[in-house]
N, CA, C and O atoms as a Maestro MAE file, in Angstrom:
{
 s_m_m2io_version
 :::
 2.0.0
}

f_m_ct {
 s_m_title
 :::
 protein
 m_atom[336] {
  # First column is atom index #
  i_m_mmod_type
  r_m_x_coord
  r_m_y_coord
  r_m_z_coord
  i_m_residue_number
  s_m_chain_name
  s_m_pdb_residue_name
  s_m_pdb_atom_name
  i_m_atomic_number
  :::
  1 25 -10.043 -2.890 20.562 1 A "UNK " " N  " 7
  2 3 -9.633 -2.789 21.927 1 A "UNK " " CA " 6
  3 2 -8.564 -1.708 22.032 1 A "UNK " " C  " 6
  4 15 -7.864 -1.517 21.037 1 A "UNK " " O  " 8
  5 25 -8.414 -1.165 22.851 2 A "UNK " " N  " 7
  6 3 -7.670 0.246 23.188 2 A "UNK " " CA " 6
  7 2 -6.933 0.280 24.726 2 A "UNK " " C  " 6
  8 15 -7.596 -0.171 25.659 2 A "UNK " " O  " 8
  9 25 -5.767 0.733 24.958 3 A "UNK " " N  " 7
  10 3 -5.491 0.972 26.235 3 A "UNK " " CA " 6
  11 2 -4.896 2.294 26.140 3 A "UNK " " C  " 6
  12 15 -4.467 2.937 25.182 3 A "UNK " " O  " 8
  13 25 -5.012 2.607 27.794 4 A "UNK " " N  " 7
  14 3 -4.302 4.038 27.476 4 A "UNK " " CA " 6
  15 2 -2.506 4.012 27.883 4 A "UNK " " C  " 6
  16 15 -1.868 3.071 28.355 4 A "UNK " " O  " 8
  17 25 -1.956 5.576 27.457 5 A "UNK " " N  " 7
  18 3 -0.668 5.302 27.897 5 A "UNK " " CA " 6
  19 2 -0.365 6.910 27.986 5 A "UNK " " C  " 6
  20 15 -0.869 7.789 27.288 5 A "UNK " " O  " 8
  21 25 0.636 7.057 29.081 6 A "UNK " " N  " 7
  22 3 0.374 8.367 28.908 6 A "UNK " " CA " 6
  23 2 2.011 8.994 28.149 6 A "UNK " " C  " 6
  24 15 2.814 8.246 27.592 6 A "UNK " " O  " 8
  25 25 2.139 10.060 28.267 7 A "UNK " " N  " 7
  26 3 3.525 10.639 26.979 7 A "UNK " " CA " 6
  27 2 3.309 12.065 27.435 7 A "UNK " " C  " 6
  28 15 2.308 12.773 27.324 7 A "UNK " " O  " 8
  29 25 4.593 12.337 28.023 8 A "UNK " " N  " 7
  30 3 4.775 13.827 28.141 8 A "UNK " " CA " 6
  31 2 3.641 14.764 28.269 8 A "UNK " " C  " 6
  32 15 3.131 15.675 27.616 8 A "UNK " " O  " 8
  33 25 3.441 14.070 29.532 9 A "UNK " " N  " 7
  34 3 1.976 14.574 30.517 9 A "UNK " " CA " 6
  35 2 0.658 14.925 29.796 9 A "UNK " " C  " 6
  36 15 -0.199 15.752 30.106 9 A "UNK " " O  " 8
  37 25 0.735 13.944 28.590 10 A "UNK " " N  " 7
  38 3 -0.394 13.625 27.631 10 A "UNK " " CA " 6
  39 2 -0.774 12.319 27.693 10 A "UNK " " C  " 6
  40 15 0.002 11.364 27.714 10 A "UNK " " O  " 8
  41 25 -2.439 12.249 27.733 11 A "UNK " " N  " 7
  42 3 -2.979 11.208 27.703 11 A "UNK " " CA " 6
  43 2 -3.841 10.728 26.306 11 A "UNK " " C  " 6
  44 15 -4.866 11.264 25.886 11 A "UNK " " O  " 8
  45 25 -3.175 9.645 25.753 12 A "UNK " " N  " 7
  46 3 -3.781 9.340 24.634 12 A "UNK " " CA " 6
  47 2 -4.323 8.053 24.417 12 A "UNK " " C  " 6
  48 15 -3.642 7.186 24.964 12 A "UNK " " O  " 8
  49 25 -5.470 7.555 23.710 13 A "UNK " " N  " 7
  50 3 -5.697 6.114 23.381 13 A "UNK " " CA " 6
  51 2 -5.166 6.009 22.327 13 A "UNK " " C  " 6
  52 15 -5.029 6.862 21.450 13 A "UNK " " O  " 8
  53 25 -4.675 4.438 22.367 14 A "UNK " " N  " 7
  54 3 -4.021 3.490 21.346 14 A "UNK " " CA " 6
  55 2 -4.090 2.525 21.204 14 A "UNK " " C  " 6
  56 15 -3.907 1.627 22.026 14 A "UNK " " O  " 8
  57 25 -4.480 2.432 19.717 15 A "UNK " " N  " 7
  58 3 -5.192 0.843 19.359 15 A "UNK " " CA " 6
  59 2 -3.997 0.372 19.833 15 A "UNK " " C  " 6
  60 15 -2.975 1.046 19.965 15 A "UNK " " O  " 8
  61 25 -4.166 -1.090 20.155 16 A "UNK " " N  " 7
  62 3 -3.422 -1.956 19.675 16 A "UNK " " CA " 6
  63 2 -2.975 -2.874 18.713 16 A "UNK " " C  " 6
  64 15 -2.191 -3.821 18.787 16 A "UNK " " O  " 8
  65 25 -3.768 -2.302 17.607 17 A "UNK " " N  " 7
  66 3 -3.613 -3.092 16.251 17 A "UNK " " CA " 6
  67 2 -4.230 -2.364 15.291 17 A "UNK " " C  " 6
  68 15 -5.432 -2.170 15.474 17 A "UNK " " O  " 8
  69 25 -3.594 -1.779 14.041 18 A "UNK " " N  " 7
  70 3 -4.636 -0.727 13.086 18 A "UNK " " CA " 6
  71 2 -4.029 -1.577 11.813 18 A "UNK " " C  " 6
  72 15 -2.982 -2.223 11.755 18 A "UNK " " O  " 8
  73 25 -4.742 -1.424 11.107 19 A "UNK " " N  " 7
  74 3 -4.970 -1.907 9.961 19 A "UNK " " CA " 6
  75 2 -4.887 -0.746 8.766 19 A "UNK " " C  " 6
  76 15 -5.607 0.241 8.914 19 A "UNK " " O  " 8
  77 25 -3.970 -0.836 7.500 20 A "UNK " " N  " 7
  78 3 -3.931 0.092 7.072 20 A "UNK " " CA " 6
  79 2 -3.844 -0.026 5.166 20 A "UNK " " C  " 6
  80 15 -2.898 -0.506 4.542 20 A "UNK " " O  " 8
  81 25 -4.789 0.409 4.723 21 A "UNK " " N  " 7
  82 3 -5.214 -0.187 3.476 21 A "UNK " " CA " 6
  83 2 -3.942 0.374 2.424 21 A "UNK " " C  " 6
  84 15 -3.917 1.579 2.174 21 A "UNK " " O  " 8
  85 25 -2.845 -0.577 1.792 22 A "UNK " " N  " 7
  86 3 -2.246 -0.225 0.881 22 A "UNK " " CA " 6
  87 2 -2.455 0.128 -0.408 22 A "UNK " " C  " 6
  88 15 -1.448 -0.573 -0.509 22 A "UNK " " O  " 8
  89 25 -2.727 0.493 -1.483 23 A "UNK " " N  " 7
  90 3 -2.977 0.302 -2.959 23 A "UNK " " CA " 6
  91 2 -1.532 0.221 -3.628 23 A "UNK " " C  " 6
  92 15 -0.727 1.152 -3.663 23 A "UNK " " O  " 8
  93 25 -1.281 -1.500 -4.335 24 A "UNK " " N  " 7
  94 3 -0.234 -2.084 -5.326 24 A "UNK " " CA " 6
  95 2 -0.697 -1.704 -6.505 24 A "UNK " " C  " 6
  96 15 -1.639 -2.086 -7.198 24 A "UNK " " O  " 8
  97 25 0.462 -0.545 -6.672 25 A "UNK " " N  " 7
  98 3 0.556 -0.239 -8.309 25 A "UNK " " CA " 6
  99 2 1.874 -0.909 -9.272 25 A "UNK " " C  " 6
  100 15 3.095 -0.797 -9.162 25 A "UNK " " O  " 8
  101 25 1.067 -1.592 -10.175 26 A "UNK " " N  " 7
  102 3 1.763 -2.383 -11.085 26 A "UNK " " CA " 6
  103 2 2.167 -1.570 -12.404 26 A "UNK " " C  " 6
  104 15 1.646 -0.533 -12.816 26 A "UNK " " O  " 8
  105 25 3.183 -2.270 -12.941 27 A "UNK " " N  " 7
  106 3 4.061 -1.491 -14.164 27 A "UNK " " CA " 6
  107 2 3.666 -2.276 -15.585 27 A "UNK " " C  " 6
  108 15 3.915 -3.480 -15.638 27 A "UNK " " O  " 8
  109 25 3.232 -1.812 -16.400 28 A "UNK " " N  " 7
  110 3 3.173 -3.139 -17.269 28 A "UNK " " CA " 6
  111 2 3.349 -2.330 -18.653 28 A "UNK " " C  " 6
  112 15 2.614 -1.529 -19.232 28 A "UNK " " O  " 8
  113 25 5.237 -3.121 -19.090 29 A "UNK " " N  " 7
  114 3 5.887 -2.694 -20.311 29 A "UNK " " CA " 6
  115 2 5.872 -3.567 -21.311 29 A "UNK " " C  " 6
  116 15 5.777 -4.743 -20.961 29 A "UNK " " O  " 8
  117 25 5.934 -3.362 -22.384 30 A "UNK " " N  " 7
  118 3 6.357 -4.166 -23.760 30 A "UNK " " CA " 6
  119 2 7.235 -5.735 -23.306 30 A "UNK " " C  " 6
  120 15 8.309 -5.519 -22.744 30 A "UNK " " O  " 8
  121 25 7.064 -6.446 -23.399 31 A "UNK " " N  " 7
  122 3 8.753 -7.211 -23.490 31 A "UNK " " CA " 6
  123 2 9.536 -7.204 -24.061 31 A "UNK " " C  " 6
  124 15 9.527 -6.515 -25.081 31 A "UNK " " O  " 8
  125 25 10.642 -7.972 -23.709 32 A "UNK " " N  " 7
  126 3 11.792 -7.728 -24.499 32 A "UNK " " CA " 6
  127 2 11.968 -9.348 -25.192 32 A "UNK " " C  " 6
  128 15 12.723 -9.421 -26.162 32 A "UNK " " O  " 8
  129 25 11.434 -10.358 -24.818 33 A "UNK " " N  " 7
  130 3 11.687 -11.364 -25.753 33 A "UNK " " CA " 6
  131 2 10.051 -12.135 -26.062 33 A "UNK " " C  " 6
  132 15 9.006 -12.234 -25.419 33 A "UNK " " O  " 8
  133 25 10.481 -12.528 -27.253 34 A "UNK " " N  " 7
  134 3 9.016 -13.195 -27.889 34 A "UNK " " CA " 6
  135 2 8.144 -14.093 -27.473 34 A "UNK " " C  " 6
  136 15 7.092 -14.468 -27.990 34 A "UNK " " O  " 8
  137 25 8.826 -14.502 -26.201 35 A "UNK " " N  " 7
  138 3 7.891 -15.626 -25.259 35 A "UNK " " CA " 6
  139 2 7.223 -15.232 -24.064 35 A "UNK " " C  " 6
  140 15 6.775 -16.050 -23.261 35 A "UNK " " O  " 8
  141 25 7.124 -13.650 -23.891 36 A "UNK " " N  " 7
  142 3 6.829 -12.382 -23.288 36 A "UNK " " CA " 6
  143 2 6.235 -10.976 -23.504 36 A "UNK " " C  " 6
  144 15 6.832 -9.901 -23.572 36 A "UNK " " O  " 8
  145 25 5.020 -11.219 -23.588 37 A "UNK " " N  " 7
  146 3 4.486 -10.037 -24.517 37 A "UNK " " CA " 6
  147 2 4.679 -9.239 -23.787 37 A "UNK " " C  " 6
  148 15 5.233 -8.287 -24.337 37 A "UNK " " O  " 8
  149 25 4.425 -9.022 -22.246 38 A "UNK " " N  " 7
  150 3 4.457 -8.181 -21.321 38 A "UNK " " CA " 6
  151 2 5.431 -8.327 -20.256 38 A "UNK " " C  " 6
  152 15 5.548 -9.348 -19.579 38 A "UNK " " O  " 8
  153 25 6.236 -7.109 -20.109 39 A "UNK " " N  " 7
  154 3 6.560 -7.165 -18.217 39 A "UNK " " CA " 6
  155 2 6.079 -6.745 -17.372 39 A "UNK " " C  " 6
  156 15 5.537 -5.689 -17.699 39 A "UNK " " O  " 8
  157 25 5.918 -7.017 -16.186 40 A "UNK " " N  " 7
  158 3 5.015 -6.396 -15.045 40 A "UNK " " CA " 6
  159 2 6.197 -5.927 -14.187 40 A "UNK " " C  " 6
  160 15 7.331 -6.269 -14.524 40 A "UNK " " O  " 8
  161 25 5.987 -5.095 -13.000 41 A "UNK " " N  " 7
  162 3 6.719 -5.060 -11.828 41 A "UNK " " CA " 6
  163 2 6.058 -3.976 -11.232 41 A "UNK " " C  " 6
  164 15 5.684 -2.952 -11.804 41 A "UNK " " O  " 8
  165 25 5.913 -4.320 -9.826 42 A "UNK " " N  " 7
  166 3 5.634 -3.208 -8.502 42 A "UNK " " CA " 6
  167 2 6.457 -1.903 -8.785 42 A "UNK " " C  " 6
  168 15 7.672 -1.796 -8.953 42 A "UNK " " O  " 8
  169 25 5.699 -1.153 -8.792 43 A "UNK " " N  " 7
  170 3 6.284 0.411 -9.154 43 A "UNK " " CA " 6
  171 2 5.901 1.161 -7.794 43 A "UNK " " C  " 6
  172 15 6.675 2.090 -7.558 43 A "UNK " " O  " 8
  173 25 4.978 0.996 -6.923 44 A "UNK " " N  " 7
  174 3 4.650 2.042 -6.019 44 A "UNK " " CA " 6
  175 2 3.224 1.450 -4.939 44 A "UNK " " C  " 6
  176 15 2.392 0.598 -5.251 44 A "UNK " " O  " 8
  177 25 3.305 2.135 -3.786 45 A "UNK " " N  " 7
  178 3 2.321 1.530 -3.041 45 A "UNK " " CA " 6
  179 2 0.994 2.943 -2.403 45 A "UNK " " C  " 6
  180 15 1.519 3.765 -1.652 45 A "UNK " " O  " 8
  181 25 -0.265 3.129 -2.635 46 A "UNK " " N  " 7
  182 3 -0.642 4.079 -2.249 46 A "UNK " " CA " 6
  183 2 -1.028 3.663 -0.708 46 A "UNK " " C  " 6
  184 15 -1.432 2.540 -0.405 46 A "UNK " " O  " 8
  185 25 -0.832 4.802 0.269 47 A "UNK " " N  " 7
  186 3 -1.403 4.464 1.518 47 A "UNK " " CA " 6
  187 2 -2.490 5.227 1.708 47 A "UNK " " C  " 6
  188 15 -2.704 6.423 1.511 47 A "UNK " " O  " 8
  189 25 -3.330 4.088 2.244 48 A "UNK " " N  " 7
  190 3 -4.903 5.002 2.262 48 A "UNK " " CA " 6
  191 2 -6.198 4.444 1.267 48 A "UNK " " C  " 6
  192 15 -7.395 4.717 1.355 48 A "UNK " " O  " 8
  193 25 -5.400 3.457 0.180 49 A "UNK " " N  " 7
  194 3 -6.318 3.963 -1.080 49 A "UNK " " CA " 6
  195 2 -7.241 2.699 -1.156 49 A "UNK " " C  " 6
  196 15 -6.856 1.532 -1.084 49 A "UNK " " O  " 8
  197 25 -8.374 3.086 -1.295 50 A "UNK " " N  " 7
  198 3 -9.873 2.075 -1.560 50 A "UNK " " CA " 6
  199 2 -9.411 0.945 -2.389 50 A "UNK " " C  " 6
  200 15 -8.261 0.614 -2.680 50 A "UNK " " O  " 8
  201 25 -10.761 0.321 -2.771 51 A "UNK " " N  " 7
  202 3 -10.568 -1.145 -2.898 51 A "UNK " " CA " 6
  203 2 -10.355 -0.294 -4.548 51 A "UNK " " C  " 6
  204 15 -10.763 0.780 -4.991 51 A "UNK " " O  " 8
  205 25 -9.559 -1.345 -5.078 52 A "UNK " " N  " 7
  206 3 -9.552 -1.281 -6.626 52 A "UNK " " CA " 6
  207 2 -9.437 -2.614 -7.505 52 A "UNK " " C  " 6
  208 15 -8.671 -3.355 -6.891 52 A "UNK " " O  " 8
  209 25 -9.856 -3.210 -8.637 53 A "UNK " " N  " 7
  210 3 -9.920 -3.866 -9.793 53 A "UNK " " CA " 6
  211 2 -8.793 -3.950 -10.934 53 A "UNK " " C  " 6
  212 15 -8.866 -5.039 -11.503 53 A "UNK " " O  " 8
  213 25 -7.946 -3.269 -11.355 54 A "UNK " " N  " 7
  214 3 -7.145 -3.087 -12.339 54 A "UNK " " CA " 6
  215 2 -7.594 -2.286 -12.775 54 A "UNK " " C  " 6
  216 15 -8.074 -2.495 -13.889 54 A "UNK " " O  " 8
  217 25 -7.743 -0.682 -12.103 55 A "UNK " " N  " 7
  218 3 -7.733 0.626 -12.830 55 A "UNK " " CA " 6
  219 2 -6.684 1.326 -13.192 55 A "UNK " " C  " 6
  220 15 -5.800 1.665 -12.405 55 A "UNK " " O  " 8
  221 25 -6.708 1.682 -14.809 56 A "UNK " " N  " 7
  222 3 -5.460 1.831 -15.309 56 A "UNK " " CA " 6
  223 2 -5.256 3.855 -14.399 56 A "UNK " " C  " 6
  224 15 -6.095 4.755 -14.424 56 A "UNK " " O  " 8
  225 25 -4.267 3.865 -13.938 57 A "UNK " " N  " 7
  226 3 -3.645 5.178 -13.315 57 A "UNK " " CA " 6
  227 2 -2.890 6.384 -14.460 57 A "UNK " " C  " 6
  228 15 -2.972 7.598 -14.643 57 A "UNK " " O  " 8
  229 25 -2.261 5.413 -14.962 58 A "UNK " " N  " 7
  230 3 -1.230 6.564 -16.043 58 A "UNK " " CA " 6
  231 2 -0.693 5.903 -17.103 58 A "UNK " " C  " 6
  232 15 -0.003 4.946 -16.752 58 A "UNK " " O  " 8
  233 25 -0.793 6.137 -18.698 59 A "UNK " " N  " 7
  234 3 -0.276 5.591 -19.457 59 A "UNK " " CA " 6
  235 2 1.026 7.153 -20.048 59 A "UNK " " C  " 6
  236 15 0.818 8.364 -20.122 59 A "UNK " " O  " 8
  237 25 2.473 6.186 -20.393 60 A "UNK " " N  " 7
  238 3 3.145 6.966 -20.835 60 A "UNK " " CA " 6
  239 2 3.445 6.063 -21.784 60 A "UNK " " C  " 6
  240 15 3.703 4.932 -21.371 60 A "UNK " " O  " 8
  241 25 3.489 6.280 -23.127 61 A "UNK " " N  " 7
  242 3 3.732 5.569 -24.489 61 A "UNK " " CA " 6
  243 2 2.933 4.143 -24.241 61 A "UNK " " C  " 6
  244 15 1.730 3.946 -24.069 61 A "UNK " " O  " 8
  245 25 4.172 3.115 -24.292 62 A "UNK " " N  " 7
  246 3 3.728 1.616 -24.353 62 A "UNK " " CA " 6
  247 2 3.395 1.598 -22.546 62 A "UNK " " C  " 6
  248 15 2.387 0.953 -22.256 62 A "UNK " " O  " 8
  249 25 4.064 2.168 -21.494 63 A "UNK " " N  " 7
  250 3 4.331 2.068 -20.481 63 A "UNK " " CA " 6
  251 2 2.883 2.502 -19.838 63 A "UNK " " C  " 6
  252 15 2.354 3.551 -20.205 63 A "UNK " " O  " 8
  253 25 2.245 1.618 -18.827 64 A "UNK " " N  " 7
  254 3 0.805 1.696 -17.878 64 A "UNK " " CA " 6
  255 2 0.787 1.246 -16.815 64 A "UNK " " C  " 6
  256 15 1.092 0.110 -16.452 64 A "UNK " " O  " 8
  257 25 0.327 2.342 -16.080 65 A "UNK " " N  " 7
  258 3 0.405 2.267 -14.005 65 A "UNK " " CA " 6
  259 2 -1.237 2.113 -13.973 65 A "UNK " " C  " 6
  260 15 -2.147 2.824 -14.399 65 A "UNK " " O  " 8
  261 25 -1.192 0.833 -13.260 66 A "UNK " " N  " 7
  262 3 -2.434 0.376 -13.112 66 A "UNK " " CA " 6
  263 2 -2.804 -0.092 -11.452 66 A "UNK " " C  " 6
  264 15 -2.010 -0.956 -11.078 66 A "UNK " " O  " 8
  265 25 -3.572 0.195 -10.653 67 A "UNK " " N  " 7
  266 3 -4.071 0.389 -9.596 67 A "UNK " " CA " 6
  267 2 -4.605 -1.469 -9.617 67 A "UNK " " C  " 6
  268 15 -5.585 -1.839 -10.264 67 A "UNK " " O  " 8
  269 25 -3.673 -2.496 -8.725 68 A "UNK " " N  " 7
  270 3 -3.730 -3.976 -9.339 68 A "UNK " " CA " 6
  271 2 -4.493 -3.972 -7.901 68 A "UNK " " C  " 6
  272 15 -5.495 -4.686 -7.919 68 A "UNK " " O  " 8
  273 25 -4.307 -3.497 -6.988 69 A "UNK " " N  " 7
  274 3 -5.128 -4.226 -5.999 69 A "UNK " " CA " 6
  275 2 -5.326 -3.640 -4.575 69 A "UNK " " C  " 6
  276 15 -4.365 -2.891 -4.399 69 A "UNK " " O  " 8
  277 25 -6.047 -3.631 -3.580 70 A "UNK " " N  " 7
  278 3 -5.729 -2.962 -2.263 70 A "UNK " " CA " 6
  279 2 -5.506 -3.998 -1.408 70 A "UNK " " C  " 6
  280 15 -6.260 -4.971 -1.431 70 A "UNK " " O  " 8
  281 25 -4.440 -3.927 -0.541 71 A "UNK " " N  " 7
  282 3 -4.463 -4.857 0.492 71 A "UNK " " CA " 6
  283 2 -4.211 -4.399 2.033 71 A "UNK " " C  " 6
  284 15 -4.179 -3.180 2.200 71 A "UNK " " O  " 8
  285 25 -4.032 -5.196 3.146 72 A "UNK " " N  " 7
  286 3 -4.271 -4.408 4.710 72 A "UNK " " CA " 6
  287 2 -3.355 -4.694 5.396 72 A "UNK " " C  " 6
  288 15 -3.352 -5.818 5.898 72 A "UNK " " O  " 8
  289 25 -2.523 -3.998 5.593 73 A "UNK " " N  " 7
  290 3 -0.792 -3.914 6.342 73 A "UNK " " CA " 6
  291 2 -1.365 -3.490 7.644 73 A "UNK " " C  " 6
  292 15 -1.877 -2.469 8.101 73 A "UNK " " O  " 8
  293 25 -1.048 -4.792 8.096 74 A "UNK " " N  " 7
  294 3 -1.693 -5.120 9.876 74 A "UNK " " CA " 6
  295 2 -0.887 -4.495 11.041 74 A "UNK " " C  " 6
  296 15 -0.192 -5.402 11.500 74 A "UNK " " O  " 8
  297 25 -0.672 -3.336 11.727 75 A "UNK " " N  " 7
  298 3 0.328 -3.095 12.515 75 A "UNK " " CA " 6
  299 2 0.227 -3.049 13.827 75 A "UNK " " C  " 6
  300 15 -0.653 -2.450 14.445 75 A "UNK " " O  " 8
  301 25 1.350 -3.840 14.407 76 A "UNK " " N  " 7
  302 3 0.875 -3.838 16.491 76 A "UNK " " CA " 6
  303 2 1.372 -3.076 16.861 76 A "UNK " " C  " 6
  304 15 2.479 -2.816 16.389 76 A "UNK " " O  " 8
  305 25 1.002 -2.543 17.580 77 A "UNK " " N  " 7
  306 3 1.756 -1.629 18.853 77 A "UNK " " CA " 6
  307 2 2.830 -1.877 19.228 77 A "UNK " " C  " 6
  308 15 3.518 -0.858 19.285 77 A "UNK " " O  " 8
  309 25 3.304 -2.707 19.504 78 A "UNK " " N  " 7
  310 3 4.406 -3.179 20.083 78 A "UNK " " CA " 6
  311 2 5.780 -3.174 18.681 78 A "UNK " " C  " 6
  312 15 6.969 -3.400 18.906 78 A "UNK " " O  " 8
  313 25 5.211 -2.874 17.366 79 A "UNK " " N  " 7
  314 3 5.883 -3.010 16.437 79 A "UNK " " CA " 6
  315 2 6.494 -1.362 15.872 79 A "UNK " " C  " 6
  316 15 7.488 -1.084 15.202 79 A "UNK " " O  " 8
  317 25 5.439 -0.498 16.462 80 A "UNK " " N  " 7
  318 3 5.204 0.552 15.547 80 A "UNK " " CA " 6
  319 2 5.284 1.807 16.249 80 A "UNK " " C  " 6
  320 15 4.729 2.807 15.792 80 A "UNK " " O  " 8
  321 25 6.159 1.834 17.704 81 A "UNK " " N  " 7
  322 3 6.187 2.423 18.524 81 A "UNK " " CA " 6
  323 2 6.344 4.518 18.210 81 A "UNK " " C  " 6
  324 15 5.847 5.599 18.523 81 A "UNK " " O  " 8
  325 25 7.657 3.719 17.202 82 A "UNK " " N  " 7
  326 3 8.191 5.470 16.939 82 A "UNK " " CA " 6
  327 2 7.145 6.317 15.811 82 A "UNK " " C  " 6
  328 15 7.128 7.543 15.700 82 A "UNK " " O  " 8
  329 25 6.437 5.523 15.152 83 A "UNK " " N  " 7
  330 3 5.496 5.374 14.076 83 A "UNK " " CA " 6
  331 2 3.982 6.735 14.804 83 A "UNK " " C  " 6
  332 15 3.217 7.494 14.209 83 A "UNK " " O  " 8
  333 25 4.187 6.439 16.217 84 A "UNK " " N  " 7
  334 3 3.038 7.124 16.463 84 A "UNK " " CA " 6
  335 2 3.571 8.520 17.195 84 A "UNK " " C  " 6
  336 15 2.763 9.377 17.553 84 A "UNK " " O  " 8
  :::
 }
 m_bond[335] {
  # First column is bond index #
  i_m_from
  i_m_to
  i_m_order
  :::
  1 1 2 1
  2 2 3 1
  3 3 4 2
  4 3 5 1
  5 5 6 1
  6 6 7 1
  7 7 8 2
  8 7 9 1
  9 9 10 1
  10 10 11 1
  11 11 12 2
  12 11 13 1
  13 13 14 1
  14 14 15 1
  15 15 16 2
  16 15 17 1
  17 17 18 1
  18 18 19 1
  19 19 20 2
  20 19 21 1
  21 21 22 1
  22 22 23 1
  23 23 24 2
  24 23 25 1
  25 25 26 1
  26 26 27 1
  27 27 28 2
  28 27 29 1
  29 29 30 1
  30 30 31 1
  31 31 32 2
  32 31 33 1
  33 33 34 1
  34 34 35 1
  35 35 36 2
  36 35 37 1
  37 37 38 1
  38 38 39 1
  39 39 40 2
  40 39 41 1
  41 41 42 1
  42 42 43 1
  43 43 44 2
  44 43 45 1
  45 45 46 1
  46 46 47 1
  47 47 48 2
  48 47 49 1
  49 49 50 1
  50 50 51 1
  51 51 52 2
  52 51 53 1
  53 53 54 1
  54 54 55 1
  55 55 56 2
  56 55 57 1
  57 57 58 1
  58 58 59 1
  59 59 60 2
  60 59 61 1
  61 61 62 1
  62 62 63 1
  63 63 64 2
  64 63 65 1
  65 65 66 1
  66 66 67 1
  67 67 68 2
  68 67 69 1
  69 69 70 1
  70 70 71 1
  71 71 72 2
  72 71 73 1
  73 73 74 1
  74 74 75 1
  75 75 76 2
  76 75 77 1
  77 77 78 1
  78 78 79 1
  79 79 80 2
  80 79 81 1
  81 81 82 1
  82 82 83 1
  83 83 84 2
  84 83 85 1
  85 85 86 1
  86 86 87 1
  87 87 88 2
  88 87 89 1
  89 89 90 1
  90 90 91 1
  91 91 92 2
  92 91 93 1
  93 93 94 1
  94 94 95 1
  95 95 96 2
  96 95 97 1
  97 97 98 1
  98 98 99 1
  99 99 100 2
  100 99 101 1
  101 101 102 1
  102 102 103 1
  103 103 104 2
  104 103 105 1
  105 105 106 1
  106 106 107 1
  107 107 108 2
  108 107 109 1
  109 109 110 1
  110 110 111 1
  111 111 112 2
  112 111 113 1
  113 113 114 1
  114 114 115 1
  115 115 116 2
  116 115 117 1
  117 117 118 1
  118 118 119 1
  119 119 120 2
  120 119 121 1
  121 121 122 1
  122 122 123 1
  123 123 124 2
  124 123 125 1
  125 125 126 1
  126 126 127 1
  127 127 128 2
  128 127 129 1
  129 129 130 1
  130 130 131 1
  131 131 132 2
  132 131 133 1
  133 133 134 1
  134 134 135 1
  135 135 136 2
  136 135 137 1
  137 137 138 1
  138 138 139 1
  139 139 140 2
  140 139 141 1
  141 141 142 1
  142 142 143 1
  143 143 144 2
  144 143 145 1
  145 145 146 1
  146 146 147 1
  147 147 148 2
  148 147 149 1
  149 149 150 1
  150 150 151 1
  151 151 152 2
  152 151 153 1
  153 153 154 1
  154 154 155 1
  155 155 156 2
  156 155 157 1
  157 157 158 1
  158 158 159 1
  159 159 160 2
  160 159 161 1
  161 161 162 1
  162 162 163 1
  163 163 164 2
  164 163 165 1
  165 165 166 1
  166 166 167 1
  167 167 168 2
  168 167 169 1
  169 169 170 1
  170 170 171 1
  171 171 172 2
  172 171 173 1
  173 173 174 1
  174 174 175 1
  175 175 176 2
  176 175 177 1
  177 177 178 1
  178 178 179 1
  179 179 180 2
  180 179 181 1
  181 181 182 1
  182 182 183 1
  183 183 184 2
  184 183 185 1
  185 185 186 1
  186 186 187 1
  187 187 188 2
  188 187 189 1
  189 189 190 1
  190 190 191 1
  191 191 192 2
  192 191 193 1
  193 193 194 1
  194 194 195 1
  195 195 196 2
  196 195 197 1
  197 197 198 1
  198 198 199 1
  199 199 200 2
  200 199 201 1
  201 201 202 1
  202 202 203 1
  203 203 204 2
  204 203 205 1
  205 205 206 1
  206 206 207 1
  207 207 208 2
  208 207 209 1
  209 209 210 1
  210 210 211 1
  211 211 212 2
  212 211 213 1
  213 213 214 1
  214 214 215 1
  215 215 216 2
  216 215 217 1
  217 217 218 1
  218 218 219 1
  219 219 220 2
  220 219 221 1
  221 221 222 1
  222 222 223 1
  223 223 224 2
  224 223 225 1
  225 225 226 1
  226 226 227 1
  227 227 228 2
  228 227 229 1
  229 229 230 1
  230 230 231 1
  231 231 232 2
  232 231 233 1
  233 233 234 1
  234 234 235 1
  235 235 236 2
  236 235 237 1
  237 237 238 1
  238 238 239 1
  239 239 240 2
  240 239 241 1
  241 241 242 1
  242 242 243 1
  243 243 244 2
  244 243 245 1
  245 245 246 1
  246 246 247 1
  247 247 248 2
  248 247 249 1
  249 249 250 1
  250 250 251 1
  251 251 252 2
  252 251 253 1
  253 253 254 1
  254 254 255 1
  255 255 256 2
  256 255 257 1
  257 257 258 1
  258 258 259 1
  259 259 260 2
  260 259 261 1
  261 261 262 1
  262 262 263 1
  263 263 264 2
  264 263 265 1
  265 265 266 1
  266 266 267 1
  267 267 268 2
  268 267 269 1
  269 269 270 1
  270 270 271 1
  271 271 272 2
  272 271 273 1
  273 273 274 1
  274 274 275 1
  275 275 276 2
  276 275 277 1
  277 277 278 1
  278 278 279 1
  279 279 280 2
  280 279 281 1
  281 281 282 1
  282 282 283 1
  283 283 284 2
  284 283 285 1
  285 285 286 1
  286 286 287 1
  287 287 288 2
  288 287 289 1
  289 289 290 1
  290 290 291 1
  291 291 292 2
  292 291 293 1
  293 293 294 1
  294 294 295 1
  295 295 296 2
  296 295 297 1
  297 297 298 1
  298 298 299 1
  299 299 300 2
  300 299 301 1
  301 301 302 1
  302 302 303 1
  303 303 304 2
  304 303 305 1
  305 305 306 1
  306 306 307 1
  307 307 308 2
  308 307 309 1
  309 309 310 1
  310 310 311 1
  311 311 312 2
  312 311 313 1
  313 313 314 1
  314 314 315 1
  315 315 316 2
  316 315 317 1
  317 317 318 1
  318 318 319 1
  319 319 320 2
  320 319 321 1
  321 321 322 1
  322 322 323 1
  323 323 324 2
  324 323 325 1
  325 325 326 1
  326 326 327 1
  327 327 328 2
  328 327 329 1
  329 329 330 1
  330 330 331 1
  331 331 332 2
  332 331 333 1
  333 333 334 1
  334 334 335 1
  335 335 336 2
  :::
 }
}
């Protein structure tokens, strides 16, 4: 659904709700104690990026950026004003 609005004698349509596919990239290091083989942590978010599985992105030594998942950052209009 769409309404219009107009802006500095421009007329534009605007959803009122877009949906916007994130990709969660995960960190996954060595641990540091023996009841922990691994640490994980959120390192970065791609905007835009397709569905993914746990595709590994970048290995540096022990250290691997892995593409953990895509998800859909829901945004209203009414939220996201300066955004457009």
């Amino acid at each position: 659904m769409h309404h219009r609005v107009t802006y500095r004698h421009e007329t534009q349509t605007l959803a009122k709700q877009m949906m916007v596919p994130l990709g969660i990239v995960m960190r996954r290091t060595p641990g540091v104690t023996r009841w922990a083989a691994w640490a994980w942590r959120a390192v970065s978010v791609l905007p835009g990026a397709p569905q993914a599985d746990w595709r590994e992105l970048r290995r540096d030594g022990d250290a691997v950026d892995f593409h953990a998942a895509t998800v859909l950052l829901d945004l209203h209009h009414t939220q996201t004003e300066a955004y457009l």
